[in-house]
Backbone as numpy.savetxt, mean C-alpha at the origin, in Angstrom:
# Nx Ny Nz CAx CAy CAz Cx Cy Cz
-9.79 -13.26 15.21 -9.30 -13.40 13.84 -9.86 -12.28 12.97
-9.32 -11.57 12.07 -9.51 -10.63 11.35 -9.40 -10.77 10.22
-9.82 -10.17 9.01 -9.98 -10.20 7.56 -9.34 -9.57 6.63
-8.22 -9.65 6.09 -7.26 -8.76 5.77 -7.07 -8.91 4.62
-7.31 -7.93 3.53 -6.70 -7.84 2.18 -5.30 -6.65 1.86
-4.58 -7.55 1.14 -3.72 -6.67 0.67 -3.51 -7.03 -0.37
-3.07 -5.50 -0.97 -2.75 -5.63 -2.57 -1.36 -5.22 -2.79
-1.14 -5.87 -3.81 0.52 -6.35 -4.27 1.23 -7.23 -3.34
-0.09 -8.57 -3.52 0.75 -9.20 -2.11 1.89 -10.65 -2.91
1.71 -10.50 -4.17 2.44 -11.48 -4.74 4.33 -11.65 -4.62
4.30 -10.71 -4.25 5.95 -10.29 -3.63 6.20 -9.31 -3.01
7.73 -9.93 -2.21 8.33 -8.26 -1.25 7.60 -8.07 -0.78
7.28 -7.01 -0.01 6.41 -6.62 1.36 4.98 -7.04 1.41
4.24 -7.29 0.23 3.05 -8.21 -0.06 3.07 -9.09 0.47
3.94 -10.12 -0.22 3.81 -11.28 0.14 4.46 -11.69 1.77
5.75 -11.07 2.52 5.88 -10.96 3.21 4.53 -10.26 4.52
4.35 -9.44 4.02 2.71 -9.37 5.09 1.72 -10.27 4.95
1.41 -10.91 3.58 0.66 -11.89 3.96 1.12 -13.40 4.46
2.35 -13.58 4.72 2.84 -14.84 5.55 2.62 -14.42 7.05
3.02 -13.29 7.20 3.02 -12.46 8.71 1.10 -12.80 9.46
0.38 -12.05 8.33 -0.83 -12.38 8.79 -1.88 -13.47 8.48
-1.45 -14.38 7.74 -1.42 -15.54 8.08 -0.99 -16.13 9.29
0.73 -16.24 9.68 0.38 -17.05 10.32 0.31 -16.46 12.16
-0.27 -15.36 11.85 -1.33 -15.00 13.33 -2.69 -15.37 12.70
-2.96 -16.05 11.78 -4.37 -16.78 12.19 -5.57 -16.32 11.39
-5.04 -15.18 10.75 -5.81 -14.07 9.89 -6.07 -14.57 8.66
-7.41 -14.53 8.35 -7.91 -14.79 6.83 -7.47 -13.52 6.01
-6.46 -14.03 4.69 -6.11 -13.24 3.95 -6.61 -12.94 2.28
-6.86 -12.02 2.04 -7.10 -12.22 0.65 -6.01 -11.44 -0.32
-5.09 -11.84 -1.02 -4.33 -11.68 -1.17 -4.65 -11.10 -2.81
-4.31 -9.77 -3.13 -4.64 -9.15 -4.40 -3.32 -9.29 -5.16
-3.54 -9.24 -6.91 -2.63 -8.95 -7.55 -2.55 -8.96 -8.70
-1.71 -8.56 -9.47 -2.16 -9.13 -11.50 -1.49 -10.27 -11.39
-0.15 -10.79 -11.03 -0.05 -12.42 -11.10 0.45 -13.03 -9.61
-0.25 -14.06 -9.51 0.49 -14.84 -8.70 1.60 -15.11 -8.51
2.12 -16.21 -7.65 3.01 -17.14 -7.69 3.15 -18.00 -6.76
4.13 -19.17 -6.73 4.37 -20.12 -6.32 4.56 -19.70 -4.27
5.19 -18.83 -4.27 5.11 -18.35 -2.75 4.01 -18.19 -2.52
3.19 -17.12 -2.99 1.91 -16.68 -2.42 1.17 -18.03 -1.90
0.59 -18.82 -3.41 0.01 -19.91 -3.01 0.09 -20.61 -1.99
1.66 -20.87 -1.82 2.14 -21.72 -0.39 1.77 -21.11 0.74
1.37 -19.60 1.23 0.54 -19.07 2.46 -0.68 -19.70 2.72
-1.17 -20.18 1.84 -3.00 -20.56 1.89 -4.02 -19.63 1.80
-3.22 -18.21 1.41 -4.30 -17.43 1.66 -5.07 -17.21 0.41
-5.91 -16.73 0.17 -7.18 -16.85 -0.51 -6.36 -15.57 -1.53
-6.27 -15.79 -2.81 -5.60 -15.04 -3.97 -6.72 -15.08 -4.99
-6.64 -13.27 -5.47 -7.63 -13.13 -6.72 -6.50 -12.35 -7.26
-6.50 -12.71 -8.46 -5.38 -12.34 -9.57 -5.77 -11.40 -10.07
-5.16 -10.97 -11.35 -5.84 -10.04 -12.58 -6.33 -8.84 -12.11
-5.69 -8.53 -11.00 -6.06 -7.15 -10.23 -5.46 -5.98 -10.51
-5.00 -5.11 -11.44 -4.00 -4.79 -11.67 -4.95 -3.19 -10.99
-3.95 -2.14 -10.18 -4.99 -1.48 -9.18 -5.22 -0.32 -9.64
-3.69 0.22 -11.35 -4.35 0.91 -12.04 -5.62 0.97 -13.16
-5.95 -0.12 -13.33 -7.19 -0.84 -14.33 -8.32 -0.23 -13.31
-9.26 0.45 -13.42 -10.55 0.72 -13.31 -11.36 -0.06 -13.68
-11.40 -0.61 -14.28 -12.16 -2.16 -14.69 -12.30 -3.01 -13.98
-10.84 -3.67 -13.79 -10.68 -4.93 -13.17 -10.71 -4.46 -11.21
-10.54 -3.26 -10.36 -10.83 -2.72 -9.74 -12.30 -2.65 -9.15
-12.78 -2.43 -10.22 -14.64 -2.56 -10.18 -15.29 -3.55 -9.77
-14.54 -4.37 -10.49 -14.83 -5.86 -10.55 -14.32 -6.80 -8.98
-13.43 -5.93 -8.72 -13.00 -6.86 -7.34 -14.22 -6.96 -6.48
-14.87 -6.09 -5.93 -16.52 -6.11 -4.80 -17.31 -7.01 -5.07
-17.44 -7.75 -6.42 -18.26 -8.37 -7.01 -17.53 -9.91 -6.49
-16.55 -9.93 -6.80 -15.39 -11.48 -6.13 -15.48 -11.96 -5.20
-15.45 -10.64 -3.81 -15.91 -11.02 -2.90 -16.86 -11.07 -2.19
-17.83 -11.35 -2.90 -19.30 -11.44 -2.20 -19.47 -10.97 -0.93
-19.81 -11.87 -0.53 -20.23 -10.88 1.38 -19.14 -10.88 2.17
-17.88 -11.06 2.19 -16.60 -10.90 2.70 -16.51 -9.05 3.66
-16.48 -9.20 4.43 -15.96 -8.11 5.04 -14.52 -7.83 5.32
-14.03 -6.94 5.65 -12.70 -6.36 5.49 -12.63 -5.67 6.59
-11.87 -6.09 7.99 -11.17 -5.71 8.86 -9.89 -4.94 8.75
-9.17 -4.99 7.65 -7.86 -5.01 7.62 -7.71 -4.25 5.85
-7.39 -3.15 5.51 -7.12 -2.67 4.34 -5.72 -2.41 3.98
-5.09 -2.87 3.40 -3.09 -2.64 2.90 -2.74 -2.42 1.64
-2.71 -1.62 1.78 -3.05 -0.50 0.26 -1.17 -0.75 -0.62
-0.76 -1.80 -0.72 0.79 -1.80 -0.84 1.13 -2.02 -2.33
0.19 -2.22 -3.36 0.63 -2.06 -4.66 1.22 -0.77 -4.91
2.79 -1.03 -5.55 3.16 0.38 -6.18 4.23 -0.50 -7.00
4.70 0.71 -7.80 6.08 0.77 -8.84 7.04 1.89 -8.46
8.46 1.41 -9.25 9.09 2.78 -8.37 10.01 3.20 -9.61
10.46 3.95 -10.45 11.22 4.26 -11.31 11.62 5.58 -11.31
13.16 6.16 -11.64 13.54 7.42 -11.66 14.42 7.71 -12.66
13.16 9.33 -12.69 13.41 10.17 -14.02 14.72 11.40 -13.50
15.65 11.13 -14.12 16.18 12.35 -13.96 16.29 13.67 -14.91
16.40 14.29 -14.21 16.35 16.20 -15.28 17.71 15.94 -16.10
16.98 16.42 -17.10 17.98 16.51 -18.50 18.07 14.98 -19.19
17.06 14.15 -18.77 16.75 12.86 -19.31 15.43 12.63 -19.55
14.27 13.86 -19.34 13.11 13.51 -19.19 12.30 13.67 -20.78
12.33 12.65 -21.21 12.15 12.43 -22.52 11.03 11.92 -22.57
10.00 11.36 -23.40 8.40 10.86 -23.94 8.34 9.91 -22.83
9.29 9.06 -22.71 8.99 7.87 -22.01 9.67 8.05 -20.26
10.28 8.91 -20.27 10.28 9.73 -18.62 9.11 10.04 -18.30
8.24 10.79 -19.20 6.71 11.32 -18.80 5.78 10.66 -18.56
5.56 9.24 -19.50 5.06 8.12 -19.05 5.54 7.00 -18.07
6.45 7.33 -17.48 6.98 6.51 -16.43 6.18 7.26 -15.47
6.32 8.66 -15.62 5.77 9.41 -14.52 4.19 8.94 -14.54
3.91 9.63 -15.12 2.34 9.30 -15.28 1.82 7.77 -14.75
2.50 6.91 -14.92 2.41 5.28 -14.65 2.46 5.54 -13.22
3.50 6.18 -12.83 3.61 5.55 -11.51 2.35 6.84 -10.32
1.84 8.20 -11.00 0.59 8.11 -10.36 -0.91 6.93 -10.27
-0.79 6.80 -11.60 -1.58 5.98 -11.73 -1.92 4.47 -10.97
-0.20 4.14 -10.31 -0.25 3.07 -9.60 -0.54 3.56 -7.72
0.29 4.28 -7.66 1.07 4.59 -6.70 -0.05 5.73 -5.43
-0.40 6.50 -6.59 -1.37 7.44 -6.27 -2.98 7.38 -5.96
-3.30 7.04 -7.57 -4.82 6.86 -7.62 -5.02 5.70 -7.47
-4.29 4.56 -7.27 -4.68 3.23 -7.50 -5.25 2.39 -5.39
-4.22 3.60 -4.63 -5.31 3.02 -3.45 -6.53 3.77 -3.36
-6.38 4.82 -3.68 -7.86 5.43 -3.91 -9.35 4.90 -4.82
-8.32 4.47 -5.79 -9.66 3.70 -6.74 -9.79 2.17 -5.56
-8.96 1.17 -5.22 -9.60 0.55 -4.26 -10.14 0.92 -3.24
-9.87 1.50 -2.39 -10.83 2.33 -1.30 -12.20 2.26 -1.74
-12.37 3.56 -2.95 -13.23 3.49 -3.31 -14.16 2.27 -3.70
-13.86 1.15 -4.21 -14.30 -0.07 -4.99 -14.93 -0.78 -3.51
-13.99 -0.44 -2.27 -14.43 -1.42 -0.92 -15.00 -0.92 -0.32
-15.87 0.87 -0.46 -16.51 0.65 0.44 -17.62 0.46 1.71
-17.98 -0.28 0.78 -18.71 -1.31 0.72 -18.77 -2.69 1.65
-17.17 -3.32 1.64 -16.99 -4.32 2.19 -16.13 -3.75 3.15
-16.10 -2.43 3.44 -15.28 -2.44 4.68 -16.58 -2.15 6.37
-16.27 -2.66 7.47 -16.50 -2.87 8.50 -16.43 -1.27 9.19
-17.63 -1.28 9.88 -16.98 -0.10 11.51 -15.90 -0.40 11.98
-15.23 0.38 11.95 -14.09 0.84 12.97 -12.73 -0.44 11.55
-13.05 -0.46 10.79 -11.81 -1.04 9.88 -10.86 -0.05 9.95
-9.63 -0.69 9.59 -8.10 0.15 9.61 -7.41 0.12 8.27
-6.70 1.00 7.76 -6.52 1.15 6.08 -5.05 1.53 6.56
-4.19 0.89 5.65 -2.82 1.22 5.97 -2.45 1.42 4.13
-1.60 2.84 3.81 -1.17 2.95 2.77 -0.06 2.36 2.87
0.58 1.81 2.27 2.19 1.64 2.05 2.68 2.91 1.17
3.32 4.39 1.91 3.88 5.10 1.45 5.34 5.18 1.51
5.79 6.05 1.12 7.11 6.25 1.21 7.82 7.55 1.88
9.06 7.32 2.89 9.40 8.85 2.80 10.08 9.31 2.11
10.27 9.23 0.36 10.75 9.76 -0.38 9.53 10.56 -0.48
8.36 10.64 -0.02 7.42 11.66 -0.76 7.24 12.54 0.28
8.23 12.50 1.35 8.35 14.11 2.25 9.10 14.80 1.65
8.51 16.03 1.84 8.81 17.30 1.39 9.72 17.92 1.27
9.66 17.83 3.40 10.99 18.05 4.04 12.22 17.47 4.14
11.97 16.36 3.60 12.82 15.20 3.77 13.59 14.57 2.44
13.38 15.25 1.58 14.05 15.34 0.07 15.32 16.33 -0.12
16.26 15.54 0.21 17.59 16.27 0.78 18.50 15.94 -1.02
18.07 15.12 -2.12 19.13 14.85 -2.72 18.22 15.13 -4.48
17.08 15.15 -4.49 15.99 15.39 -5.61 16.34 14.62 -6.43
15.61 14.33 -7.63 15.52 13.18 -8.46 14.50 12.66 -7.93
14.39 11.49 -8.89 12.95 10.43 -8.32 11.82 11.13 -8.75
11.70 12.04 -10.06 10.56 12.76 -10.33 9.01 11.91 -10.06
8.94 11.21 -10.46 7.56 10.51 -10.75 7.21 9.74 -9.22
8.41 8.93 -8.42 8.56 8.19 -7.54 7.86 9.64 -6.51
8.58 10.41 -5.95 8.41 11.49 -5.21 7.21 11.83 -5.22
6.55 12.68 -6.50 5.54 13.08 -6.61 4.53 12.39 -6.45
4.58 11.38 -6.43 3.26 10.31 -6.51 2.85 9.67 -4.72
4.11 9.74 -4.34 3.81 9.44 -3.26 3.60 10.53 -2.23
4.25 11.58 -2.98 3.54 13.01 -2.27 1.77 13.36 -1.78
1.70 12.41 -3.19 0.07 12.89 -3.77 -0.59 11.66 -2.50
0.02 10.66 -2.31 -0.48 9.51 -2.28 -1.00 10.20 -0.38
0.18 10.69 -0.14 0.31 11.20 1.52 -0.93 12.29 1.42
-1.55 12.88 0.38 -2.80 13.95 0.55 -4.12 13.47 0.37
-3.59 12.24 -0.16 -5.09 11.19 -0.65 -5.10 10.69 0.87
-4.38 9.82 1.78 -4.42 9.45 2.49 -5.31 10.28 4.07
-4.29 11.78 3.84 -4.89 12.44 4.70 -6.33 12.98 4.66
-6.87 12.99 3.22 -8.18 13.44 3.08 -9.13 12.29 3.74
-8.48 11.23 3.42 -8.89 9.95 3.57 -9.73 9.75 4.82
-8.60 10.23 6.16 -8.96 9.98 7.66 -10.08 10.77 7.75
-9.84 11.69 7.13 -10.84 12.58 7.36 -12.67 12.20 6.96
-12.26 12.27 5.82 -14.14 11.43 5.17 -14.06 10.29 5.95
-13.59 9.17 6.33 -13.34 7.92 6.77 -14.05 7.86 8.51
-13.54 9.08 9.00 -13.38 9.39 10.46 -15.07 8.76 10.93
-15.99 9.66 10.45 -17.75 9.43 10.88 -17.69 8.05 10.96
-17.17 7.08 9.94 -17.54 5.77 9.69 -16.39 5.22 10.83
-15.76 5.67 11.45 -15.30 5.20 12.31 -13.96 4.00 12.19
-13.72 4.90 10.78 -12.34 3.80 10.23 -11.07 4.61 10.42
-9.87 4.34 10.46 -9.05 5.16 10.37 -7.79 4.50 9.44
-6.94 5.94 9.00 -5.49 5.16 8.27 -4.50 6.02 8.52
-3.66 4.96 8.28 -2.32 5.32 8.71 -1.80 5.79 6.92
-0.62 6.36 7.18 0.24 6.47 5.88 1.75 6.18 6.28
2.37 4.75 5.77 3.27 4.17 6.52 4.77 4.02 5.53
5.60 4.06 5.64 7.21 4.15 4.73 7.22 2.79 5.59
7.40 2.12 4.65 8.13 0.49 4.76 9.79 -0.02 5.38
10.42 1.34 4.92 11.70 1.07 5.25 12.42 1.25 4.18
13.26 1.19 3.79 14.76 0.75 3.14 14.60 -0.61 2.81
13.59 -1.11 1.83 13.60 -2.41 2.21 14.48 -3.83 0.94
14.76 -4.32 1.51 15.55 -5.41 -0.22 14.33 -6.36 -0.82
14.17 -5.15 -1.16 13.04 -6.19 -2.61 13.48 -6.15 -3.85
12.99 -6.86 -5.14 12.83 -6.86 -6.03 12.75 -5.47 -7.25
11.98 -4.19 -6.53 11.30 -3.22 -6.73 13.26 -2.56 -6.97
13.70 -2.72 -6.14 14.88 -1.92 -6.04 16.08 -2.45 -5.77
16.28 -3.32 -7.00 17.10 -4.56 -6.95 17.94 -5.17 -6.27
16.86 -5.52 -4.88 17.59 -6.01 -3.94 18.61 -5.79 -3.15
18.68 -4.33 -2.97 18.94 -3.12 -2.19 18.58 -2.97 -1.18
18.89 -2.76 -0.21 18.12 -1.93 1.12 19.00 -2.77 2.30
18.06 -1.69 3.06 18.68 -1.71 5.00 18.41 -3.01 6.09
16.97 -3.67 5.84 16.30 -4.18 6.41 15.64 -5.55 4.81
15.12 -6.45 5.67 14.20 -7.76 4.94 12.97 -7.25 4.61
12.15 -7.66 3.66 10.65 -8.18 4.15 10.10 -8.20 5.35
10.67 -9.45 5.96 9.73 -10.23 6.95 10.16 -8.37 7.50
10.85 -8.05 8.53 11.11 -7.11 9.39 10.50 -5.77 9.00
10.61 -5.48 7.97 9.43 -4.52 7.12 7.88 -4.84 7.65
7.37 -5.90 7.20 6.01 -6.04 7.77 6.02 -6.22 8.84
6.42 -6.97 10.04 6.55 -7.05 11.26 6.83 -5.42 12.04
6.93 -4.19 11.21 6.91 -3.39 11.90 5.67 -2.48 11.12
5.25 -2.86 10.31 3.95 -1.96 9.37 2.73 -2.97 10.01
3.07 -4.12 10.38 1.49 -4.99 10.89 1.58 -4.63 12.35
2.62 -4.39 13.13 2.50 -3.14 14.53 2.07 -1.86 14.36
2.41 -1.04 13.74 1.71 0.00 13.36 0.37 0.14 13.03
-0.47 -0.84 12.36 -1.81 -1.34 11.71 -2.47 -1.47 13.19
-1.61 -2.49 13.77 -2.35 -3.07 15.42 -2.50 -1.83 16.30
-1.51 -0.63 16.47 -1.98 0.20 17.42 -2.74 1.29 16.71
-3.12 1.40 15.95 -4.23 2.63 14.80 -5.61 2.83 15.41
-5.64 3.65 15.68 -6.94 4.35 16.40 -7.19 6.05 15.35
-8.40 5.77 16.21 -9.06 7.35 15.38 -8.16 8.91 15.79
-7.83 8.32 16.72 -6.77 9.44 17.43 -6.08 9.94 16.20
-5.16 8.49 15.88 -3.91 8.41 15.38 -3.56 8.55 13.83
-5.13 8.43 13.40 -5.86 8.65 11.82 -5.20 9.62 11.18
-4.67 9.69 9.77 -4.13 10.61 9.19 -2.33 10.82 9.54
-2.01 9.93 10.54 -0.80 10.10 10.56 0.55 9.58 9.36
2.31 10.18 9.62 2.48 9.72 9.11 4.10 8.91 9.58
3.96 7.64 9.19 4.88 6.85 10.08 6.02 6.33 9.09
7.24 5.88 10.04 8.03 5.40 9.54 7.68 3.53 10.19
7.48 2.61 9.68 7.25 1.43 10.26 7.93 0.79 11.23
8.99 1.64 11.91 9.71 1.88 13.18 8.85 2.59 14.13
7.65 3.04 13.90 7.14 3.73 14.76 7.63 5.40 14.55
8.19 5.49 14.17 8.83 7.22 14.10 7.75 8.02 13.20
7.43 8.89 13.59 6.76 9.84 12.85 7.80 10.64 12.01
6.99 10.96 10.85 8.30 11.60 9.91 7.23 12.78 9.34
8.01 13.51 8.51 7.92 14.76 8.37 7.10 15.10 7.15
5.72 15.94 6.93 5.39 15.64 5.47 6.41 16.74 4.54
C-alpha cells in the first residue's frame, strides 16, 4: 500500500485518480481549495483551502500532515484559458499570468513545501500538457495555456535532475483529450481512462525513465 497525494483532486482527473487509487488500496490525501460531495464519498483523507498558487496556504500544508510520508506525488492542479492575439487586453495578461502561477510555479512551490515528507525512491508525476510542446503546436493560440505548461515541462526536467541523488524520479505526463469540466466537457477520452493510463505510467517510473515526457498512452511526445 502506498501514500499518495494529489492536488486538484476535487474534480476531473483529480478526483478520478483519487477513486482509481483508492480503490487499489492506497491511502490518499486528497488536496484542494474546495471540496465536494464526490471527493468525500472516496474516503480519502481531504485538506481543503489549498489553493497551490497561495504561498501561504502551500507552506502550511507540511505542517497538516505531520509525520505522513509520501510515496506517490500528482502534481495535477491547473487552469486552462485562451488568449488570443489581437484580444490581448489587461485582463488577457492576467489570465496569463494566473495561469503561470497555477500551472507553472504552483507544482514547484509544492514540491518544494514536501520535501520533506517525501520518501527514497518517491515518484512525482506532473500533470502536463502537450499543448506545451514546442514541436507540437501546429495551430498557436492558447497564449498563457502553452506557455505555462512549456515552463511547467523545464521545471519538471530540472526537477529529475536535483531529485535524481535522492533517488526520486518524475515523469511529465499529458492526460489526454480529456472531458472535464476545465474544457467544457469536451474531449476524446473520460476521467476514469485518463487516470488509468497516468496511474500506469506513475507504476512503471524509474530513475532511468526520470525527466521524461509522456503522453498517458505511454507515447513519448515531443518537447
Amino acid at each position: 500500500m502506498s501514500t499518495v497525494l494529489i492536488t486538484g483532486a476535487n474534480r476531473g482527473i483529480g478526483l478520478a485518480l483519487t477513486r482509481l487509487y483508492r480503490a487499489r488500496g492506497d491511502e490518499v490525501i486528497a488536496v484542494c481549495r474546495r471540496s465536494s460531495a464526490e471527493l468525500e464519498a472516496t474516503g480519502a483523507r481531504v485538506e481543503v483551502g489549498i489553493d497551490v498558487a497561495d504561498a501561504a496556504a502551500v507552506a502550511a500544508l507540511p505542517g497538516r500532515l505531520g509525520d505522513v510520508r509520501i510515496d506517490v506525488l500528482l502534481l495535477n492542479a491547473g487552469i486552462f484559458t485562451n488568449e488570443k492575439l489581437g484580444e490581448l487586453d489587461a485582463g488577457a495578461f492576467a489570465a496569463i499570468v494566473r495561469q503561470f502561477e497555477v500551472n507553472t510555479l504552483g507544482p514547484l512551490r509544492v514540491t518544494e513545501a514536501l520535501l520533506g515528507h517525501l520518501d527514497q525512491g518517491a515518484r512525482i508525476g506532473i500533470i502536463t500538457s502537450r499543448m506545451g510542446s514546442i514541436t507540437d503546436n501546429g495551430s498557436g493560440g492558447y497564449y498563457g495555456y502553452r506557455a505555462s505548461k512549456a515552463a511547467v515541462n523545464a521545471v519538471g526536467k530540472s526537477l529529475a535532475l536535483d531529485l535524481a541523488p535522492r533517488g526520486m524520479a518524475v515523469a511529465l505526463l499529458h492526460p489526454g483529450f480529456v472531458a472535464t469540466e476545465m474544457v467544457g466537457g469536451k474531449g476524446d477520452i473520460s476521467p476514469e481512462e485518463s487516470a488509468s493510463g497516468l496511474a500506469a505510467r506513475m507504476d512503471e517510473l524509474t530513475l532511468e525513465r526520470s525527466g521524461g515526457f509522456w503522453h498517458s498512452n505511454g507515447s513519448p511526445l515531443p518537447w
